[in-house]
NUKOLZA-408851 format. One record per residue (C-alpha): residue in one letter; residue number from 1; x, y, z. Coordinates in steps of 0.5 Angstrom, whole numbers, always signed. Example, Ala and Ser with C-alpha at 12.3 -4.5 7.8 and 13.67 -1.06 7.14 Angstrom:
BEGIN
   res     n      xx      yy      zz
     a     1     +25      -9     +16
     s     2     +27      -2     +14
This chain:
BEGIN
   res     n      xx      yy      zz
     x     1     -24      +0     +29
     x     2     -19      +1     +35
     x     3     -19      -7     +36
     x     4     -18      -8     +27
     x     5     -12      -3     +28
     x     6      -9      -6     +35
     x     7      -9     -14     +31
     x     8      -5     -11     +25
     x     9      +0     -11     +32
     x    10      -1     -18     +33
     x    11      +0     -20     +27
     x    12      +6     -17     +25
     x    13      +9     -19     +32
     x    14      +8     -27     +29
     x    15      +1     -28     +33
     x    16      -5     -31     +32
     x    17     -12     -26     +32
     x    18     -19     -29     +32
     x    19     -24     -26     +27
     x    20     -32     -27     +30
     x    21     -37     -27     +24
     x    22     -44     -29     +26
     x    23     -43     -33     +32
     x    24     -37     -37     +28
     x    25     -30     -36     +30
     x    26     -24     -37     +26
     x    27     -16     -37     +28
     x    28     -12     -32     +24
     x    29      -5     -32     +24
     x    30      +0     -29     +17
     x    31      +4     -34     +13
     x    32     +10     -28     +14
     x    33     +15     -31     +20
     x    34     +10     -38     +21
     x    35     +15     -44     +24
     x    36     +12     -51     +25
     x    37     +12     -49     +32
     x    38      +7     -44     +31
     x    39      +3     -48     +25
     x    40      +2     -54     +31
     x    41      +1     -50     +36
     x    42      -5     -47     +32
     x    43      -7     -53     +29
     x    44      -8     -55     +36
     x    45     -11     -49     +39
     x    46     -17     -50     +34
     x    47     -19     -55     +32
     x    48     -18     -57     +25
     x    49     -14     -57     +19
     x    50     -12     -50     +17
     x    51     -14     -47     +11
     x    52      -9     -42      +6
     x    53     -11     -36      +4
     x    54      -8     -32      -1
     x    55     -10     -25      -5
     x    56     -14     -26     -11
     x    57      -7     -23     -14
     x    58      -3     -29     -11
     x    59      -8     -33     -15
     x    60      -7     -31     -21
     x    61      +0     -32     -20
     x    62      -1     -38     -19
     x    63      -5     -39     -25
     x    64     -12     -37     -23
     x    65     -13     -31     -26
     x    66     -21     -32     -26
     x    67     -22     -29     -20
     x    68     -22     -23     -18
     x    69     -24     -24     -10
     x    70     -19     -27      -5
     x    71     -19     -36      -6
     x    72     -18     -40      +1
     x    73     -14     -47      +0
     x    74     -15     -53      +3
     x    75      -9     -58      +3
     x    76      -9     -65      +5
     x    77      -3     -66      +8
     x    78      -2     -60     +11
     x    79      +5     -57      +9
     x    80     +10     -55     +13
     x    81     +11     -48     +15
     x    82     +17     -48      +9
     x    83     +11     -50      +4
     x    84      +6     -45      +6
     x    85     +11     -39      +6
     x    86     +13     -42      -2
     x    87      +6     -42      -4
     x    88      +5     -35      -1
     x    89     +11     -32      -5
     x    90     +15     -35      -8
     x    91     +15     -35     -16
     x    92     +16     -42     -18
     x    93     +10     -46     -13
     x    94      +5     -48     -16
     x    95      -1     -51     -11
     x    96      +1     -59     -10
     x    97      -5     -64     -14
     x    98     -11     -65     -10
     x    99     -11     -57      -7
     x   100     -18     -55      -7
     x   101     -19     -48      -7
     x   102     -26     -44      -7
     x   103     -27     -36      -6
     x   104     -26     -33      +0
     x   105     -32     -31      +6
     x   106     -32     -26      +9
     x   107     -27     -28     +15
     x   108     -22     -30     +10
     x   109     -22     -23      +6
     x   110     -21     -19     +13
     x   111     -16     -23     +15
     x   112     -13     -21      +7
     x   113     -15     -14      +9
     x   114     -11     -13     +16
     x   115      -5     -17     +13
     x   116      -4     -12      +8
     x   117      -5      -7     +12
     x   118      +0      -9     +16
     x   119      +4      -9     +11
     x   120      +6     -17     +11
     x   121      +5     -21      +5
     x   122      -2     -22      +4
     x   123      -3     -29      +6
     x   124      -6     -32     +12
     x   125      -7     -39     +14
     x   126     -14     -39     +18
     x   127     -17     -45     +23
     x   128     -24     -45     +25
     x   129     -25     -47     +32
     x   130     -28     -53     +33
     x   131     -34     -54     +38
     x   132     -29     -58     +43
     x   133     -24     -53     +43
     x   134     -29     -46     +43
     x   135     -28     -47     +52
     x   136     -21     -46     +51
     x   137     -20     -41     +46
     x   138     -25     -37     +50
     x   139     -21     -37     +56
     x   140     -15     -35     +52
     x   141     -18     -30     +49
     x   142     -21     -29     +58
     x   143     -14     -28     +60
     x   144     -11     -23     +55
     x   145      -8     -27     +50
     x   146     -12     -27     +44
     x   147     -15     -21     +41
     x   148     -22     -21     +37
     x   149     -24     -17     +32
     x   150     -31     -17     +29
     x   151     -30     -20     +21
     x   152     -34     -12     +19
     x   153     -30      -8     +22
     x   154     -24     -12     +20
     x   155     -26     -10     +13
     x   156     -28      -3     +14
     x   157     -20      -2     +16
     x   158     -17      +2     +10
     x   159     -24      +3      +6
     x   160     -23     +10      +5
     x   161     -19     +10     +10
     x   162     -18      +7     +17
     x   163     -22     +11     +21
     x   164     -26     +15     +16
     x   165     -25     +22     +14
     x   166     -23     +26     +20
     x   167     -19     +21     +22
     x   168     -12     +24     +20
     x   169      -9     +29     +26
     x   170      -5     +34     +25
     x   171      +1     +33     +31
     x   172      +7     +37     +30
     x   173     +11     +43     +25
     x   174     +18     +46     +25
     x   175     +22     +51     +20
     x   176     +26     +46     +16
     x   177     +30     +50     +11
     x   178     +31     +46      +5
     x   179     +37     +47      -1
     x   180     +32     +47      -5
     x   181     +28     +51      -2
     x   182     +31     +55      +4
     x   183     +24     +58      +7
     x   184     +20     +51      +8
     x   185     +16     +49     +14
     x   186     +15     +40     +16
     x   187      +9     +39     +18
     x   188      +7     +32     +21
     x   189      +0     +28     +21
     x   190      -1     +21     +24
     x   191      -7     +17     +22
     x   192     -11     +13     +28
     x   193      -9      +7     +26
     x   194      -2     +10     +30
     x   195      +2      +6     +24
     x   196      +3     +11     +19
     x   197      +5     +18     +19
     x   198      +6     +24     +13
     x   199      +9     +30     +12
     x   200      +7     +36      +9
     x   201     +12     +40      +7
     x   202      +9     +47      +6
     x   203     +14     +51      +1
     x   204     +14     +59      +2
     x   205      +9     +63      +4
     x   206      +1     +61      +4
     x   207      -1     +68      +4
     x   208      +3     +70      -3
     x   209      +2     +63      -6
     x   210      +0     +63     -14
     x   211      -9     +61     -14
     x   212      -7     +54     -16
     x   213      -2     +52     -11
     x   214      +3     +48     -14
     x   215      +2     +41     -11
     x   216      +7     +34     -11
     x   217      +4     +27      -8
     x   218     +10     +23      -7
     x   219     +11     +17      -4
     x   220     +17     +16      +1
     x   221     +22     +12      -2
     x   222     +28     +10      +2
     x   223     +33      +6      -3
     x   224     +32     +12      -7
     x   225     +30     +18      -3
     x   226     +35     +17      +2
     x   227     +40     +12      -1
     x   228     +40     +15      -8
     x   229     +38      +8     -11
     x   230     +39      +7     -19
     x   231     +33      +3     -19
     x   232     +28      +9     -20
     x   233     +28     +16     -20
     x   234     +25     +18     -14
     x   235     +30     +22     -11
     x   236     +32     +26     -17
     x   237     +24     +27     -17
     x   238     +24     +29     -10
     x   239     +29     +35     -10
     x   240     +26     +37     -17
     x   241     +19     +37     -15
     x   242     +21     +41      -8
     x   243     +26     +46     -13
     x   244     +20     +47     -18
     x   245     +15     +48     -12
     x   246     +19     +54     -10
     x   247     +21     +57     -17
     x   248     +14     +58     -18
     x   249     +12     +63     -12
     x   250     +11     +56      -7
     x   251      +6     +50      -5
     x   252      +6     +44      -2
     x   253     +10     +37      -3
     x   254      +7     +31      +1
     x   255     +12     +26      +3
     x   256      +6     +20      +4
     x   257      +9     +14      +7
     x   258      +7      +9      +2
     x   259     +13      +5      +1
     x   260     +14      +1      -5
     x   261      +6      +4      -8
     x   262      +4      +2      -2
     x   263      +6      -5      +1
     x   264     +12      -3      +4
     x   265     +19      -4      +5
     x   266     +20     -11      +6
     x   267     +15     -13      +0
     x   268     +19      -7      -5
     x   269     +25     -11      -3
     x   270     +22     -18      -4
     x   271     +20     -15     -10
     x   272     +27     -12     -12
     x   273     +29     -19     -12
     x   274     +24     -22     -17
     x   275     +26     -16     -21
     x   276     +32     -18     -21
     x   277     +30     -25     -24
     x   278     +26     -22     -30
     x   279     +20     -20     -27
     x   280     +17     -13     -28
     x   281     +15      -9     -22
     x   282      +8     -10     -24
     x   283      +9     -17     -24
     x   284     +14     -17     -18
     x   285      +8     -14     -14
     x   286      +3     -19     -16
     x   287      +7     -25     -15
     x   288      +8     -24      -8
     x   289      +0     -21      -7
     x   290      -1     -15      -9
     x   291      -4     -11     -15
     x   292      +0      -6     -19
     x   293      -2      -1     -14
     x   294      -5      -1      -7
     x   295      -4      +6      -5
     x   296     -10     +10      -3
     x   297      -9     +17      -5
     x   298     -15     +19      +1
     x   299      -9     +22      +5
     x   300      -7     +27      +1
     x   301     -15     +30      -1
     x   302     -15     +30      +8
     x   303      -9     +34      +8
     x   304      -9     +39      +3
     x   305     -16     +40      +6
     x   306     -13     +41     +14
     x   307      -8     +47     +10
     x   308     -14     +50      +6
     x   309     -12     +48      -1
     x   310     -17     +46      -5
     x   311     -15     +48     -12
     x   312      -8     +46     -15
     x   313      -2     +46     -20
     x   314      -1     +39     -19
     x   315      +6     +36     -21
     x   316      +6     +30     -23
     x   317      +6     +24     -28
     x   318      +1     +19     -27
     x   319      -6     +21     -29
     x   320      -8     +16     -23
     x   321      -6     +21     -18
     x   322     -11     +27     -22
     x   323     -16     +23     -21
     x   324     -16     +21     -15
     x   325     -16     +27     -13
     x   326     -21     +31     -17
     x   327     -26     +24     -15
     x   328     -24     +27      -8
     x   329     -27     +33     -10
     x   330     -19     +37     -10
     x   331     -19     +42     -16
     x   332     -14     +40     -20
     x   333     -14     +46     -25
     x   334      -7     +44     -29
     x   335      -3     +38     -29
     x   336      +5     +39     -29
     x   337     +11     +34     -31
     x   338     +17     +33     -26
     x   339     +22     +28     -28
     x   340     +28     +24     -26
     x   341     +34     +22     -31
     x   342     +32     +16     -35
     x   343     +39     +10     -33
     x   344     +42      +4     -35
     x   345     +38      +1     -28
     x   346     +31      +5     -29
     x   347     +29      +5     -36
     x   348     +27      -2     -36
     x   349     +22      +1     -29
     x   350     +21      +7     -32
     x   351     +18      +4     -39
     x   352     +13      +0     -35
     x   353     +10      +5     -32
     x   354      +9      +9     -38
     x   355      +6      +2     -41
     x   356      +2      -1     -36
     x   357      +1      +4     -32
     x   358      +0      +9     -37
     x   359      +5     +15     -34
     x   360      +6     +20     -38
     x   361     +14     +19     -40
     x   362     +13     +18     -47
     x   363     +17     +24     -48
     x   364     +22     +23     -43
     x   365     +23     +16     -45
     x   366     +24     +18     -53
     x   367     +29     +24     -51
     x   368     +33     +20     -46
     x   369     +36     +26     -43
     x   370     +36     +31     -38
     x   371     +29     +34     -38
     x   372     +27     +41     -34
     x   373     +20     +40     -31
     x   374     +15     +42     -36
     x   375     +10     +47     -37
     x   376      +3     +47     -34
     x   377      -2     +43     -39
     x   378     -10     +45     -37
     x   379     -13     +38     -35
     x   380     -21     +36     -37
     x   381     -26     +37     -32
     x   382     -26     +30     -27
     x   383     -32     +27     -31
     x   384     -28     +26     -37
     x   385     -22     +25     -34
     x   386     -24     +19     -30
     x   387     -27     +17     -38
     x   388     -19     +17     -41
């Protein structure tokens, strides 16, 4: 695993990685920050013409909305650094006459699977080495200058976690008084990917919390968080979810970094900008590789389990989260909604959430006022909520 995490590195640092599969080996390298240097340079390294590969969600932006696995492109001539990042992301590209395109092997989904990861957009273009090359990249590889990962591994990265359960450690925590909750307690978990760090913020004190804690999931968004963007309203929720957890005796808010439902600050931005176009956020992610939503909530059930909550209060609007949770084995007892104010910028945002995501803000967006955060509302047990 540790090798499936060291090429997220490399990968994000523009460099070419070799996934081994059953004795075959295949280049890798993202279309994200490709010039034409590089293309030559791997081209020749390998041997042969390279193949684009792209997210099943790209290809369904492209009008290939029959497949539900990654596609690997053939393109004869080979475009340029310029076409391949086109046709990775840009809303308009269409593939050029004569592209053939058939679902991806497994060195192809790895290499989907370690893009994603890495928070890059989801295509790669892959050169598999030929026989007459095998000596050189073995020495590269030799010498330190290409990193190899097995295609399995490189696969299991992020599946239930990277690393598995028991992979998140607890590092850091200190006192952080809050104005919304004066008594509050930062404590810091890494995943062992060293990539990705969450904070639990453990509001008031455990010993005299209610029996169901009251819990938040909320994923860091700088633009709002911090900046008090009026594309969303997740600083609005951020402050409010904190001064509802203290008002009801105290619990716990999860800041997880999981930027943009999980692609990142780079890709939300990209996003934003096709939004600005005319796309939905959902549409926006899609067209540039990725589904409505890549977060794994895996993170939130390891670090409630480390603070010894098991049964909770949860405050949230998207039933997503219940069931993550509950699948995960967290009693989610009550489920609790926490707004935001709807705006002149948001209520497009906000409608589609509650339309095709199926967030509960029917009643926010009907009111289209100020709501306080509403009473608890008992859940169904797991079974049949799984089934709504």
């Amino acid at each position: 695993m540790r090798q499936a995490e060291r090429a997220i590195f490399d990968l994000r640092r523009g460099l070419p990685i070799l996934v081994r599969d059953n004795g075959s080996t295949t280049l890798i390298q993202a279309v994200e920050g490709l010039d034409d240097k590089a293309l030559a340079e791997l081209q020749a390294l390998g041997g042969s013409l390279p193949r684009l590969v792209l997210s099943s969600h790209r290809m369904a932006a492209l009008g290939f909305g029959d497949t539900e696995q990654p596609a690997a492109v053939s393109l004869s001539p080979l475009p340029d650094s310029k076409g391949l990042h086109d046709l990775a992301c840009m809303r308009d590209a269409r593939l050029p006459d004569g592209a053939r395109q058939a679902p991806a092997g497994k060195v192809d989904r790895a290499a989907i699977r370690l893009l994603s990861h890495a928070l890059l957009v989801p295509a790669a273009v892959a050169c598999d080495v030929a026989a007459a090359q095998a000596g050189r990249v073995e020495a590269e590889v030799a010498n330190g200058n290409l990193l190899v990962v097995d295609a399995d591994i490189a696969l299991k990265l992020g599946a239930g976690g990277a690393g598995g359960p028991g992979a998140l450690n607890r590092i850091s925590e200190a006192r952080v008084p809050l104005a919304e909750a004066e008594n509050s307690r930062f404590v810091l978990f890494r995943e062992a990917d060293g990539v990705h760090e969450h904070v639990a913020v453990v509001i008031g004190d455990p010993a005299k919390w209610p029996e169901d804690v009251p819990v938040r999931l909320h994923s860091s968004c700088l633009t709002g968080d911090l900046f008090g963007s009026l594309r969303c309203d997740c600083g609005e929720q951020l402050r409010r979810g904190v001064a509802a957890i203290n008002a009801q005796g105290g619990g716990v808010l999860l800041y997880l970094s999981q930027e943009g439902r999980g692609i990142g600050l780079a890709n939300k931005l990209r996003a934003y900008g096709l939004q600005d176009e005319g796309l939905d956020t959902i549409d926006a992610d899609q067209t540039i590789g990725f589904s409505k939503d890549e977060r794994n909530f895996r993170v939130a059930h390891e670090m409630l389990e480390q603070l010894g909550v098991s049964r909770i209060l949860l405050l949230t609007n998207n039933p997503g989260k219940v069931e993550a949770l509950q699948r995960a084995g967290i009693n989610v007892v009550a489920r609790q909604a926490i707004y935001g104010e709807v705006t002149r910028q948001n209520q497009r945002y906000l409608a589609t959430k509650a339309a095709r995501h199926g967030h509960w803000l029917h009643e926010l967006l009907d009111e289209q006022d100020e709501p306080s955060s509403q009473q608890p509302e008992s859940l169904p047990a797991p079974e049949a909520a799984a089934r709504n």
